[in-house]
N, C-alpha and C positions, 0 to 999 in steps of 0.2 A: 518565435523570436522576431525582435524587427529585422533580423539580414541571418544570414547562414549562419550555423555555430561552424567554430572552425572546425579542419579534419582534426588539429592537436585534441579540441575536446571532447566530439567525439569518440575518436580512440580510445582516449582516457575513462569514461564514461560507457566502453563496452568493455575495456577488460575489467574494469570492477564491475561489471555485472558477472561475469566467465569467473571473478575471481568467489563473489559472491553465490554461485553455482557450485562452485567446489565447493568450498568450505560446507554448504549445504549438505553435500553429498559426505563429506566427511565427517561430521559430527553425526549425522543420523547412523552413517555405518557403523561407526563406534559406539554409539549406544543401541546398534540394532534394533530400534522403534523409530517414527517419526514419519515426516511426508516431505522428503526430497523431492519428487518434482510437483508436489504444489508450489513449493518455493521455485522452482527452476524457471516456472513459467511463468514469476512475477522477479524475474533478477534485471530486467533492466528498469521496467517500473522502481525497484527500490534505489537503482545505483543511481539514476536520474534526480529523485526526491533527495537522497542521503550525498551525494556529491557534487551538487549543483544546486538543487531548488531549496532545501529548506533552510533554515537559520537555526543554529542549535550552537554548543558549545561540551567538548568531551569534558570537561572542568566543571558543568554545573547544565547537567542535561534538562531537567525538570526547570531552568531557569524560565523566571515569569513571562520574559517576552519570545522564549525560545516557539517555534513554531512545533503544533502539537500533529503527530502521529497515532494514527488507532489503525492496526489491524486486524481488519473485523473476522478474517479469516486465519482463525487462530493458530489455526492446525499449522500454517506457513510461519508460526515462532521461530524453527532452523533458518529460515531465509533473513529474518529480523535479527535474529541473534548474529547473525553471519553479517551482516550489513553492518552493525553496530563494533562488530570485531576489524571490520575492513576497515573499517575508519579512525579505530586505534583508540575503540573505548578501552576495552579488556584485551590478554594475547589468546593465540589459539588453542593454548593448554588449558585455560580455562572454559573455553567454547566446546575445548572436544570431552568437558564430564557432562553434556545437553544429556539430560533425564539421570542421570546418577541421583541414588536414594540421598544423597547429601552435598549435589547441588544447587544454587539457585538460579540455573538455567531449567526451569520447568520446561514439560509440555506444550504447555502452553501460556501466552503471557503474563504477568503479575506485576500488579503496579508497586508491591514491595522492591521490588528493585528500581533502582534510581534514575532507568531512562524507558521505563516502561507509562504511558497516560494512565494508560485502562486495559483490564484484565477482560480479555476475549476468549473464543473459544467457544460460549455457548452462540452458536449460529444466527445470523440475522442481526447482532446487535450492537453492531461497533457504529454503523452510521448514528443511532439514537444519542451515543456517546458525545458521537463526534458535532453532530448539530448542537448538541446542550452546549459542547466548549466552541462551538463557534459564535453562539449565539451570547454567552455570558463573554466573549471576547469582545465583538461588535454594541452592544447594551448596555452592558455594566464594569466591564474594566474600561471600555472604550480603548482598546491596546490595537498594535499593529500588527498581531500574532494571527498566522493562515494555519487552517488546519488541514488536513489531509488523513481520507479512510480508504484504503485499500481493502476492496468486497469478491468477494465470489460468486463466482457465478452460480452455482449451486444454492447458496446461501438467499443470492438474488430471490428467491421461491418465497422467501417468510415475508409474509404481512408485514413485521416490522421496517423489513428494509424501505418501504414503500408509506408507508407510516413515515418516518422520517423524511424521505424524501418532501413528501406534502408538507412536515412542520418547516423544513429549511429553506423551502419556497414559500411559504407565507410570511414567514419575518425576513425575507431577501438577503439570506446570508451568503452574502460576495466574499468573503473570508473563508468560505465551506469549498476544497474539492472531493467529490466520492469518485473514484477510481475501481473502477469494475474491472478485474481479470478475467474475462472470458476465455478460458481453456477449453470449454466444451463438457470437460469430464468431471463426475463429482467420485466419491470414491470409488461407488460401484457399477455406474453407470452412466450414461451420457448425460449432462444436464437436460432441462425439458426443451430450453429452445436454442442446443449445442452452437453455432456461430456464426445465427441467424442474427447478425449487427443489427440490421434496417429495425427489428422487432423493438430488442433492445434500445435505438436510439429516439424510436416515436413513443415509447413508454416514457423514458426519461424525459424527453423533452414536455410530454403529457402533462407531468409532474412540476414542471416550471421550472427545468435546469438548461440554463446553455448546454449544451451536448456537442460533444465530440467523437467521432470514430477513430481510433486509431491503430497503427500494427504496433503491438505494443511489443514487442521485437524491435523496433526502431528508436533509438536512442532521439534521436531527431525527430521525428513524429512527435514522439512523449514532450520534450523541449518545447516546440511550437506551441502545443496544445496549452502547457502549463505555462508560458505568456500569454497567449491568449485570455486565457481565465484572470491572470492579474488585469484585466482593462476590462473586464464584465463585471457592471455595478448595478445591484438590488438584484439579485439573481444569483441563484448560489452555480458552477461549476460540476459538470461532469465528464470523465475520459471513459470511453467504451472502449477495452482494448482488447482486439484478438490476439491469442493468446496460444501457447500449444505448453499444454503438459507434459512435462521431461524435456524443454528446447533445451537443447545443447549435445544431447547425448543423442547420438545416432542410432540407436539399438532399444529405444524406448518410445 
């Protein structure tokens, strides 16, 4: 940002991440399935994007100019789900039936519900998503709508993620951020290059993305970086953020 966010904002901006972390943890224990601290380790990443950075509206979420979200890392749905509760789309009675044989809080995301882009889950493929709607945003609607894809690091591994990265640097999509959670850990093992940033950010940048480092624990970090990216033009935008799997909970 051009000058310091205040301490009011930030405050605000870390307890709805804590708040965003709970709610996490409470809808997966209640339907006993799900991936609470994949979501844990991108709660301030979302509280950032959802209460401060993006444009949207809980009255007409899919509206045309509303700024577009894709989480390419599906499996963190409870964390999105939880985001979209904190902000007072739905209440948390209906948050806490996430995977009940007859709710429409799936698994994983579904763009049949009204504030969902694009239905993720299968790995690698949210930024493809998310370049096509940045690119039909900046081309053909000619709109002012930013998009944003939140990726995993595990995920980082498929060809496609990397695939897109090249298509959204050849049509200079400044409307595009991809936001990388680096946690380290994938479900069953460490990711291949756990929270080795430096790798990470000379690939991206390889690829023709402004790059950024950042603790993506830091509310303020996240902030900076995503002004920054508003003033980077014919070049699409990317945040590297270290990350820790289960942050919040001391015993995980």
């Amino acid at each position: 940002m051009s000058r310091k966010p205040s301490t009011a904002i930030v405050q605000y901006l870390e307890d709805k991440a804590n708040e965003i972390r709970i709610l996490s943890i409470e809808c997966t224990n209640k339907s006993k399935s799900g991936h609470p601290t994949s979501c844990m380790s991108a709660a301030e990443i979302l509280s950032v994007l959802f209460f401060n950075e993006m444009r949207y509206t809980n009255d007409y979420p899919k509206h045309p100019s509303s700024d577009r979200f894709i989480l390419s890392k599906g499996h963190a749905a409870p964390g999105l789900y939880s985001a979209w509760c904190a902000a007072g789309l739905f209440d948390k009675e209906k948050l806490l039936t996430l995977r009940n044989i007859d709710s429409d809080l799936e698994g994983h995301p579904t763009p049949r519900l009204n504030f969902i882009d694009a239905a993720t889950g299968s790995l690698g493929q949210g930024l493809s998503v998310g370049a096509g709607m940045a690119y039909v945003g900046k081309y053909i609607e000619k709109a002012s709508y930013r998009t944003y894809c939140l990726i995993g690091d595990g995920e980082s591994a498929e060809g496609s993620i990397w695939e897109a990265l090249s298509f959204a640097s050849h049509y200079k999509l400044d409307n595009l951020v991809a936001i990388f959670d680096i946690n380290r850990l994938g479900q069953s093992e460490e990711a291949p290059l756990q929270h080795n940033m430096d790798i990470y950010r000379k690939r991206v940048e390889a690829f023709g993305f402004h790059t950024m480092v950042v603790d993506g624990h830091s509310v303020e970090e996240i902030l900076k970086a995503l002004e920054e990216a508003k003033d980077v033009k014919n070049k699409p935008s990317a945040l590297i953020c270290k990350t820790f799997k289960g942050q919040g909970a001391s015993d995980v």
